[in-house]
LODOKOL-239824 format. One record per residue (C-alpha): residue number from 1; residue in one letter; chain; x, y, z. Coordinates in nm, 2 decimals, m for minus. Layout:
<pts>
     n   res   chain       px       py       pz
   NUM     A       A        X        Y        Z
...
</pts>
This chain:
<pts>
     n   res   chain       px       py       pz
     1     X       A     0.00     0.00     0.00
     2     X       A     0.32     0.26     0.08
     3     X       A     0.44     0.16    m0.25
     4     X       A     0.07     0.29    m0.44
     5     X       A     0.07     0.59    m0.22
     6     X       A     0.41     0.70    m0.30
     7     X       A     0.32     0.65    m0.67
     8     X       A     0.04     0.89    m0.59
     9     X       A     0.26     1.18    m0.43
    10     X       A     0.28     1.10    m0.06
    11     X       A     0.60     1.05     0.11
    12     X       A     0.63     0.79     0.33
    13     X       A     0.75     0.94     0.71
    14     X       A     0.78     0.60     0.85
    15     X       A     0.67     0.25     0.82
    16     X       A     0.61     0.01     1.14
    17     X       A     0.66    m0.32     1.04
    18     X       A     0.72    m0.65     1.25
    19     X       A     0.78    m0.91     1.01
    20     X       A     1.21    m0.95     0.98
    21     X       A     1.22    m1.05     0.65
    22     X       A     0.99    m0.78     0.51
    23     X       A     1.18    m0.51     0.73
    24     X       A     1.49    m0.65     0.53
    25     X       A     1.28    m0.56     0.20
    26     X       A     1.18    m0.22     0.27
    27     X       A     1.50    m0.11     0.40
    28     X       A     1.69    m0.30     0.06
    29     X       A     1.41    m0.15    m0.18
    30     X       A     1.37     0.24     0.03
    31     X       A     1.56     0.47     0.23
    32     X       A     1.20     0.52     0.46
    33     X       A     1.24     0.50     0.85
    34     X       A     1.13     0.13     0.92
    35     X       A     1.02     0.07     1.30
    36     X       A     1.08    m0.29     1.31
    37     X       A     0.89    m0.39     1.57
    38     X       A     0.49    m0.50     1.67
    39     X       A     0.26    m0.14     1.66
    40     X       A     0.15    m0.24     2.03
    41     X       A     0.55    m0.19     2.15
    42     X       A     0.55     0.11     1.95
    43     X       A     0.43     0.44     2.14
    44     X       A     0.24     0.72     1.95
    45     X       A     0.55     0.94     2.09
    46     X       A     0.79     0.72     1.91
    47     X       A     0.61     0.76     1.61
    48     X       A     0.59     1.17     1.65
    49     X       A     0.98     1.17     1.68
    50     X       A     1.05     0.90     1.42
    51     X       A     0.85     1.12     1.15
    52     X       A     0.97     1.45     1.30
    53     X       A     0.60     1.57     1.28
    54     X       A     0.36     1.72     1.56
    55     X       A     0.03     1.60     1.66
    56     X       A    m0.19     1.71     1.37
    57     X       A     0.04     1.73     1.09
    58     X       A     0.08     1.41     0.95
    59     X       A    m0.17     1.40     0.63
    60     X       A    m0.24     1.06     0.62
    61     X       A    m0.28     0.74     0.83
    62     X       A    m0.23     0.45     0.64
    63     X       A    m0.30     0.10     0.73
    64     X       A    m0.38    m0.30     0.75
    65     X       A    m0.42    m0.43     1.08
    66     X       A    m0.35    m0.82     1.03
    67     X       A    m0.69    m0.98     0.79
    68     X       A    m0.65    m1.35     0.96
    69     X       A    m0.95    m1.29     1.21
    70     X       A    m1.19    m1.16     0.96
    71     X       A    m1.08    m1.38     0.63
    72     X       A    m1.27    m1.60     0.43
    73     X       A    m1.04    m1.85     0.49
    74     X       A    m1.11    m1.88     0.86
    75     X       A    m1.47    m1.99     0.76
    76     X       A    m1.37    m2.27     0.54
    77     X       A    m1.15    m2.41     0.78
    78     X       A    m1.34    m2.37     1.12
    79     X       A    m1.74    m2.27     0.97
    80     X       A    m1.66    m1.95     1.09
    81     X       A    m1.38    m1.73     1.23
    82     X       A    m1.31    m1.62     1.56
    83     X       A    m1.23    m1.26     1.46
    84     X       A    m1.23    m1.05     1.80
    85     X       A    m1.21    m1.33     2.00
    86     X       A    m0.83    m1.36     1.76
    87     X       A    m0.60    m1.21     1.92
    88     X       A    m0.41    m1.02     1.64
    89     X       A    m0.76    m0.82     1.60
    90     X       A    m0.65    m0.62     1.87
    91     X       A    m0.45    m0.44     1.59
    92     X       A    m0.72    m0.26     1.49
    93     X       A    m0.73    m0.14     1.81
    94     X       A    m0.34    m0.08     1.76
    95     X       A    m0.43     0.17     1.48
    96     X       A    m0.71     0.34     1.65
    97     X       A    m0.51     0.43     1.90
    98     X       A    m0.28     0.56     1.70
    99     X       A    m0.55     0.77     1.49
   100     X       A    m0.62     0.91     1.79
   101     X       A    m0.26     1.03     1.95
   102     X       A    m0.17     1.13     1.59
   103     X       A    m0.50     1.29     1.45
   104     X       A    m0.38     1.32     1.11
   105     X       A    m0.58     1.50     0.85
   106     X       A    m0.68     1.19     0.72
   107     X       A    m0.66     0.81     0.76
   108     X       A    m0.69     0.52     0.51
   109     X       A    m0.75     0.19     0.69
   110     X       A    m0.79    m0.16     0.45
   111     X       A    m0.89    m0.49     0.58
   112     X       A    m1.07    m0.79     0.40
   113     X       A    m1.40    m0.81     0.32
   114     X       A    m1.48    m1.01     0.59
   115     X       A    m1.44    m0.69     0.82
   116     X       A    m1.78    m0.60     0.70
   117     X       A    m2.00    m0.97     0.68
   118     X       A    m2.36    m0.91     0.77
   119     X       A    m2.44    m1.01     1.09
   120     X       A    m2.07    m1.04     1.19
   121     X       A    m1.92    m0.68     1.13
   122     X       A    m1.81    m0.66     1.50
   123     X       A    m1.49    m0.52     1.34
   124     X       A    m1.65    m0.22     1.19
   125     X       A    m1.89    m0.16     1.48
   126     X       A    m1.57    m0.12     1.71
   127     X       A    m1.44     0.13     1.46
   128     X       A    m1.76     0.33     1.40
   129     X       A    m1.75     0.34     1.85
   130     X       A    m1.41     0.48     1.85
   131     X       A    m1.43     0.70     1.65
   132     X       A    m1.73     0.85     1.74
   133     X       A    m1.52     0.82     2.13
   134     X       A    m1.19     1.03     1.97
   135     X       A    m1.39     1.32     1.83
   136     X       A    m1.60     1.35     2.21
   137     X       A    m1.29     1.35     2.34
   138     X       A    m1.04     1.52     2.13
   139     X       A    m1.28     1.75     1.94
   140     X       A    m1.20     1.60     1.57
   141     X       A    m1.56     1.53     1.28
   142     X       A    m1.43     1.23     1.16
   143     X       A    m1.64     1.12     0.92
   144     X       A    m1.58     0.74     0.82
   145     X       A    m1.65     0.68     0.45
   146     X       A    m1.66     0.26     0.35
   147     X       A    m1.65     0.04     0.05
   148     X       A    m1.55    m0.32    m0.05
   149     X       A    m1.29    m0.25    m0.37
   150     X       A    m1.22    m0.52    m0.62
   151     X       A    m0.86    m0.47    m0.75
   152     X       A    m0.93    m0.57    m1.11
   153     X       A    m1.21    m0.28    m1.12
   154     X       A    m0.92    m0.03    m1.11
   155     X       A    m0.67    m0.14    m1.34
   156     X       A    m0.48    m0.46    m1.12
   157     X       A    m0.45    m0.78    m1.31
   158     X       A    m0.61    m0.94    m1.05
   159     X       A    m0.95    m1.05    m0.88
   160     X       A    m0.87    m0.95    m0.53
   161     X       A    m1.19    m0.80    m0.31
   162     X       A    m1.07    m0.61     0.00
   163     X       A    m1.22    m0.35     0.22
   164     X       A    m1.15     0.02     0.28
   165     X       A    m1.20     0.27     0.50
   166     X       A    m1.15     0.65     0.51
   167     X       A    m1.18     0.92     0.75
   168     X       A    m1.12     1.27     0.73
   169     X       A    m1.03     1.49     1.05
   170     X       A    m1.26     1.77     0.90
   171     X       A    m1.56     1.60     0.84
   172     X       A    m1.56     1.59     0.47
   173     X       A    m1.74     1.23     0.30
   174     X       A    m1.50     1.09     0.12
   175     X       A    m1.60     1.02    m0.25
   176     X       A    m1.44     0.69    m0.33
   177     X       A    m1.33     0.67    m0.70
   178     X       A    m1.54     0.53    m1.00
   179     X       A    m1.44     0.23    m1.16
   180     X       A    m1.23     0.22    m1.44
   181     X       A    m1.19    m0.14    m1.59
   182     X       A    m1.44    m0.38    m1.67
   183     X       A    m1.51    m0.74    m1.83
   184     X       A    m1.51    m0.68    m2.22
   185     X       A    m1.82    m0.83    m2.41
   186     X       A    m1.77    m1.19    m2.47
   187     X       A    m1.54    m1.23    m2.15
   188     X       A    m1.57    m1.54    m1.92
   189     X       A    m1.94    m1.57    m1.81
   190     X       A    m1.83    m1.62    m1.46
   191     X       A    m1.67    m1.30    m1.44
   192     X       A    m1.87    m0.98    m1.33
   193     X       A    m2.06    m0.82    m1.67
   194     X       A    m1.93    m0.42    m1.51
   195     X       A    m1.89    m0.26    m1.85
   196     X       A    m1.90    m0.31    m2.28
   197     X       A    m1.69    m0.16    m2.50
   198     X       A    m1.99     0.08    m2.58
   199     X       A    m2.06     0.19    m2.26
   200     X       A    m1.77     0.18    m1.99
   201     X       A    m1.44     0.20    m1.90
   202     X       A    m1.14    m0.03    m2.04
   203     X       A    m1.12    m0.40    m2.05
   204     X       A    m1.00    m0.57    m1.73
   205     X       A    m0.62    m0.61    m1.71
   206     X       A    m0.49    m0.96    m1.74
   207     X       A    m0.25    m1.25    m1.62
   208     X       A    m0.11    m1.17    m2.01
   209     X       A    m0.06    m0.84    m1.96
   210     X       A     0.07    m0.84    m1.63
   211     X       A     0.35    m1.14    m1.69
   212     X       A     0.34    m1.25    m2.06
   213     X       A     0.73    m1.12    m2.15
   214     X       A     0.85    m1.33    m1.76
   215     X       A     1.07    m1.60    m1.84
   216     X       A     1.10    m1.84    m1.56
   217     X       A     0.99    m2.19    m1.70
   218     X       A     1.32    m2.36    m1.67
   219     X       A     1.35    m2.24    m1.28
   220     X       A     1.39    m2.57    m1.11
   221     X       A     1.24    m2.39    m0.76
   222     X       A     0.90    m2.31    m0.93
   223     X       A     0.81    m2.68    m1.00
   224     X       A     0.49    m2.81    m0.82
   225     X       A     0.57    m3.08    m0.58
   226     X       A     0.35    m3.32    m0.36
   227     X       A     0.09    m3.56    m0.44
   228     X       A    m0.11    m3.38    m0.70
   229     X       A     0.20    m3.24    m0.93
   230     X       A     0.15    m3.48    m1.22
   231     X       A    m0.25    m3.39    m1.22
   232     X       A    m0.19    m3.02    m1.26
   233     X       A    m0.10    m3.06    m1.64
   234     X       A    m0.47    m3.22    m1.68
   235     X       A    m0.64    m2.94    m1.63
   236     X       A    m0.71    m2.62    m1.84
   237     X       A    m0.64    m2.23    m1.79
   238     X       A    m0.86    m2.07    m1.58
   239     X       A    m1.00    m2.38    m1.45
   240     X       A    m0.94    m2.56    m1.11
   241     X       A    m1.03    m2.93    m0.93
   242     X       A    m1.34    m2.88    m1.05
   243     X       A    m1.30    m2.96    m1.38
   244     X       A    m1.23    m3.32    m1.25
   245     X       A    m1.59    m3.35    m1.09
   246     X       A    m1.94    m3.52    m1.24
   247     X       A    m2.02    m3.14    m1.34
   248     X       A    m1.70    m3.12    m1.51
   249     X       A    m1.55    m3.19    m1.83
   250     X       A    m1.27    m3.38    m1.68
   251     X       A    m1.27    m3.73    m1.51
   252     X       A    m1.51    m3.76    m1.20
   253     X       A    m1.20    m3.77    m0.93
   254     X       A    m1.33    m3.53    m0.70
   255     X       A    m1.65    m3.42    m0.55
   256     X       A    m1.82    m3.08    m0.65
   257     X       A    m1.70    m2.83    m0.38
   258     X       A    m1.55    m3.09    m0.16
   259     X       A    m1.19    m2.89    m0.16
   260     X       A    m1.07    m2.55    m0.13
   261     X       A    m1.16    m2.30    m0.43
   262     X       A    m0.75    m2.25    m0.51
   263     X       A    m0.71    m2.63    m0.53
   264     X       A    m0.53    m2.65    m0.87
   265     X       A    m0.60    m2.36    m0.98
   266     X       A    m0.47    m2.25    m1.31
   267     X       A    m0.46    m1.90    m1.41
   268     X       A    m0.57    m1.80    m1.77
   269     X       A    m0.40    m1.58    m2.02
   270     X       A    m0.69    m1.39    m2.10
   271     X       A    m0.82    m1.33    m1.75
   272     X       A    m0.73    m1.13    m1.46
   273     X       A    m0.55    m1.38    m1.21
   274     X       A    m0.79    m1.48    m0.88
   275     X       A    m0.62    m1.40    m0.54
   276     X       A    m0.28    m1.45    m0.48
   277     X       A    m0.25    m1.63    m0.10
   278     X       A     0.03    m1.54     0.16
   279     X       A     0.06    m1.92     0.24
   280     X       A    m0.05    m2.17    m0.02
   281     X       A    m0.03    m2.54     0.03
   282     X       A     0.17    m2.74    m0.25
   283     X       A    m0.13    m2.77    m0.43
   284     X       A    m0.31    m2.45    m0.36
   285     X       A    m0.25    m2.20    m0.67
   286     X       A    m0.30    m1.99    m0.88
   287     X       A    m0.05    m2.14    m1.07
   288     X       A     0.14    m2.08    m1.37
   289     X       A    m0.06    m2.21    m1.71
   290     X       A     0.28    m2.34    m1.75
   291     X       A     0.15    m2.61    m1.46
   292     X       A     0.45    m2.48    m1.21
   293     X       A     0.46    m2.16    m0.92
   294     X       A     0.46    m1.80    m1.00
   295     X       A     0.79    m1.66    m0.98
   296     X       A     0.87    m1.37    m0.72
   297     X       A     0.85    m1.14    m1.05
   298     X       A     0.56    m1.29    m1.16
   299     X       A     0.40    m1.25    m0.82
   300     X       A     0.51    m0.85    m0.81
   301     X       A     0.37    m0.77    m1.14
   302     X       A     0.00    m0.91    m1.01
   303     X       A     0.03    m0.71    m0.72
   304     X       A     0.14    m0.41    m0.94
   305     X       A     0.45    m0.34    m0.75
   306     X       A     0.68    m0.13    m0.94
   307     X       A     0.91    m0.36    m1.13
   308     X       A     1.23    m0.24    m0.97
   309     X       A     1.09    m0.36    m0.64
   310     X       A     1.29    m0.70    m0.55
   311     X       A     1.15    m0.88    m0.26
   312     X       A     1.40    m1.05     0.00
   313     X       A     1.38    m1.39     0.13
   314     X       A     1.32    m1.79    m0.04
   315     X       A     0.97    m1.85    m0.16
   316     X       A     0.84    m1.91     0.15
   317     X       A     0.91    m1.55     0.26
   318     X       A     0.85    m1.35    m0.09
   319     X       A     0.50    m1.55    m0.15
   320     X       A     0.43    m1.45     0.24
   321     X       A     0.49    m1.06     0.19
   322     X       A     0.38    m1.05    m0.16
   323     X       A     0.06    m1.24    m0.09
   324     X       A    m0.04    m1.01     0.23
   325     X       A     0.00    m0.69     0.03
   326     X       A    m0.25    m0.50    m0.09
   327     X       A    m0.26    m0.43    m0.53
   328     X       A    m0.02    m0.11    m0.52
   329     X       A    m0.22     0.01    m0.80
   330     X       A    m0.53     0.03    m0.57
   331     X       A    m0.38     0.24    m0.32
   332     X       A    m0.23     0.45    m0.58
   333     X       A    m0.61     0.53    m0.74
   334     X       A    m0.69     0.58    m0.40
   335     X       A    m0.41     0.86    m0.27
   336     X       A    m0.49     1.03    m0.57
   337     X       A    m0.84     1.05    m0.49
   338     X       A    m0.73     1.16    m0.13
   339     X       A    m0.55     1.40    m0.27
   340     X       A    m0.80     1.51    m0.52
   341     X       A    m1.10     1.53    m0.27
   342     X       A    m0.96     1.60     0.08
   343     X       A    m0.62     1.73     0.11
   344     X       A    m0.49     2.05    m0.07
   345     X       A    m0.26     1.92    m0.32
   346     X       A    m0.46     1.78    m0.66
   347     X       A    m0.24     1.57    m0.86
   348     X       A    m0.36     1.73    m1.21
   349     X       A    m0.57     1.45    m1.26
   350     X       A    m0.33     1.26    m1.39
   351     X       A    m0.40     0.87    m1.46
   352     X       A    m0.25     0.61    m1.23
   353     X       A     0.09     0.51    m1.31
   354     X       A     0.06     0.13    m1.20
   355     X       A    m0.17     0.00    m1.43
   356     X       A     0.01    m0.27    m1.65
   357     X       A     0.03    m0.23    m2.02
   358     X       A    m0.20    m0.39    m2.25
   359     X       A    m0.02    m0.64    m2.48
   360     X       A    m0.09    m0.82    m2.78
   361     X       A    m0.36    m1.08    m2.80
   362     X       A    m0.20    m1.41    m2.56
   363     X       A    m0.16    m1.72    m2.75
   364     X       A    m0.34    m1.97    m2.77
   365     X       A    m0.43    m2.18    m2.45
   366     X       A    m0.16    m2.46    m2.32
   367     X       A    m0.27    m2.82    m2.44
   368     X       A    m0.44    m3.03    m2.17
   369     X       A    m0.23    m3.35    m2.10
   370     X       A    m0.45    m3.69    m1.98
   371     X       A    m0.48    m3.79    m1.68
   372     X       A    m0.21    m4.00    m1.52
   373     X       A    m0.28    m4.34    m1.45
   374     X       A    m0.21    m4.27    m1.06
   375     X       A    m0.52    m4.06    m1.05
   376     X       A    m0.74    m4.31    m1.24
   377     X       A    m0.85    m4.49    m0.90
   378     X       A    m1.02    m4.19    m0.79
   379     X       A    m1.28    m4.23    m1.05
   380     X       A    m1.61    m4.28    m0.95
   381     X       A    m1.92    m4.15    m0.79
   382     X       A    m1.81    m3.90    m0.54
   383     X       A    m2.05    m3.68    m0.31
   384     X       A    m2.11    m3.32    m0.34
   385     X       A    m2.04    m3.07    m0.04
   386     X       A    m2.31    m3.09     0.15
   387     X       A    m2.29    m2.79     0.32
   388     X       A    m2.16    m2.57     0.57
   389     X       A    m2.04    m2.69     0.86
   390     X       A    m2.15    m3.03     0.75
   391     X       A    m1.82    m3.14     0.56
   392     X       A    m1.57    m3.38     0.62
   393     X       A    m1.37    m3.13     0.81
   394     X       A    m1.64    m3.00     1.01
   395     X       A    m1.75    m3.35     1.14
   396     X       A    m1.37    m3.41     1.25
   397     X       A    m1.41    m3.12     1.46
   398     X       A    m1.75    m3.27     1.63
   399     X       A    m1.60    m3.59     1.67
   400     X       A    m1.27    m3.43     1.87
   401     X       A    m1.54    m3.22     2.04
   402     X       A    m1.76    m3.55     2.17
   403     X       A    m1.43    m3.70     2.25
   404     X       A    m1.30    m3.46     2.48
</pts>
């Protein structure tokens, strides 16, 4: 998100970050201050005398407080989340505090959409109550202004839904920006219909544009290992585990919705990429239509990361930081809206400069190899998901619970 912002004007006064091997990247990639150490150790003072501003002066707040407790995932693998019941939401409590010993002119706060659930938005209600507590007590109109961003809606190469929030000390309503990429006519049906040709903005960016000129086939630390390696090549772009179910096209080895979404997932030339993960399994993708892992590169250029930007660490580590960042391109469209709407400094509505390049149609798709013959025993009538908290994991759980 520091990386978008900067592209939109902002200069970055300091960046708390707790994670070593990240702290190593932004100090190889930036000259910024980097307070390397958890936001709860870190005083509001500190941060004052680290940026060498005054309460008041700093023009913007940015920040992600850890997603974990309110992600998706959490629901898949428990039927629901603990969120504030996790301990690591107490950093959004982190970051309020800081809004309030700070009071910056404006603050930018992103989580995932899961901050925001219906019924469960215990997240947001804490942040609607202190807020409403700092401008009692320290005489501030923050008004909070919300919306769930898709990335691929402003110009990233990628599906990637998250949450934003934005406050201004003033009271002003912050106008969050219009959309400016859509699903061309005659796009993947599955896809969201947003705009034509006729009648919106450009066509959605795509895994082609993004990464079609990276050349890392013959790296030998990008090949898929683990049981389902050898399967991978049986399935098309843009198509995951699914394909191999009785509503498939494939063989019937699977059952529909019985595993994880990303399960041998294959990205597509011609389509944005779905959601890159901070900590995929060996056969959770997106992967590479080339059947092996995205390369660090690769990786950066979905996230829209400048391309001088080299992240530190083996892929463990650069698939960690990379997949916990947020699209620099959407933080760029939004600074520039900041900008625009509540600071004093318009950027002369210039366009953002993140947005990848179209390129020349992709080729055609990879072929589709057979199935291996150490898959062909899976093939048979297999159940559908029957449900949530009725699956295979879910019962586990009950049976441990009885147990006990």
């Amino acid at each position: 998100m520091d990386l978008g912002l900067e592209s939109a004007g902002f200069d970055v006064s300091a960046a708390v970050e707790m994670d070593a091997d990240a702290v190593k990247t932004l100090r190889h990639n930036r000259d910024w201050v980097v307070i390397d150490r958890d936001i709860h150790e870190v005083s509001s003072d500190h941060l004052l005398a680290d940026t060498g501003l005054k309460e008041g002066e700093a023009d913007l707040l940015a920040g992600g407080p850890p997603c974990q407790p309110f992600s998706k995932s959490g629901y898949w693998v428990r039927g629901d989340s603990r969120r504030l019941d996790d301990p690591r939401a107490s950093t959004l409590e982190a970051y309020l505090r800081v809004v309030r010993d700070l009071k910056p002119k404006v603050f930018l706060l992103e989580n995932v959409a899961g901050l925001a659930y219906r019924n469960k938005d215990e997240g947001l209600d804490l942040l609607r109550r202190t807020i409403d507590t700092i401008n009692q007590e320290a005489g501030t109109e923050y008004v909070l202004s919300a919306k769930l961003l898709n990335a691929a809606d402003y110009g990233a190469p990628q599906l990637r839904e998250r949450f934003f929030v934005v406050g201004h000390r003033e009271g002003e309503m912050f106008r969050f920006p219009a959309r400016s990429h859509g699903q061309p006519m005659g796009g993947d049906p599955e896809l969201p219909r947003l705009f034509s040709p006729e009648t919106g903005p450009e066509a959605y960016r795509t895994t082609w544009d993004a990464i079609g000129d990276c050349e890392d086939d013959d790296d030998p630390t990008l090949a898929m290992t683990g049981k389902w390696a050898d399967l991978l090549p049986s399935i098309p772009e843009g198509q995951n585990y699914l394909y191999h179910t009785d509503r498939g096209s494939g063989l019937p080895l699977f059952g529909w919705r019985r595993r994880y979404w990303s399960f041998l997932l294959k990205l597509a030339k011609e389509l944005p990429s779905w959601t890159l993960t901070a900590q995929p399994g060996s056969a959770i993708g997106p992967f590479h239509w080339k059947n092996r892992r995205l390369s660090m590169r690769e990786l950066c250029r979905l996230q829209t990361f400048p391309d001088d930007y080299v992240v530190l660490g083996g892929r463990p580590s650069y698939q960690k930081q990379i997949g916990n960042a947020v699209p620099s391109v959407l933080a760029e469209v939004l600074g520039l809206q900041i900008r625009r709407t509540l600071l004093d400094s318009p950027p002369s509505n210039r366009q953002p400069k993140l947005v990848p390049s179209r390129r020349v149609d992709p080729p055609p798709s990879e072929p589709v190899a057979p199935v291996p013959n150490q898959y062909r025993d899976l093939i048979g009538d297999h159940s559908p998901h029957p449900g949530t908290g009725k699956g295979w994991a879910a019962i586990g759980r009950k049976i441990v619970a009885t147990k006990r």
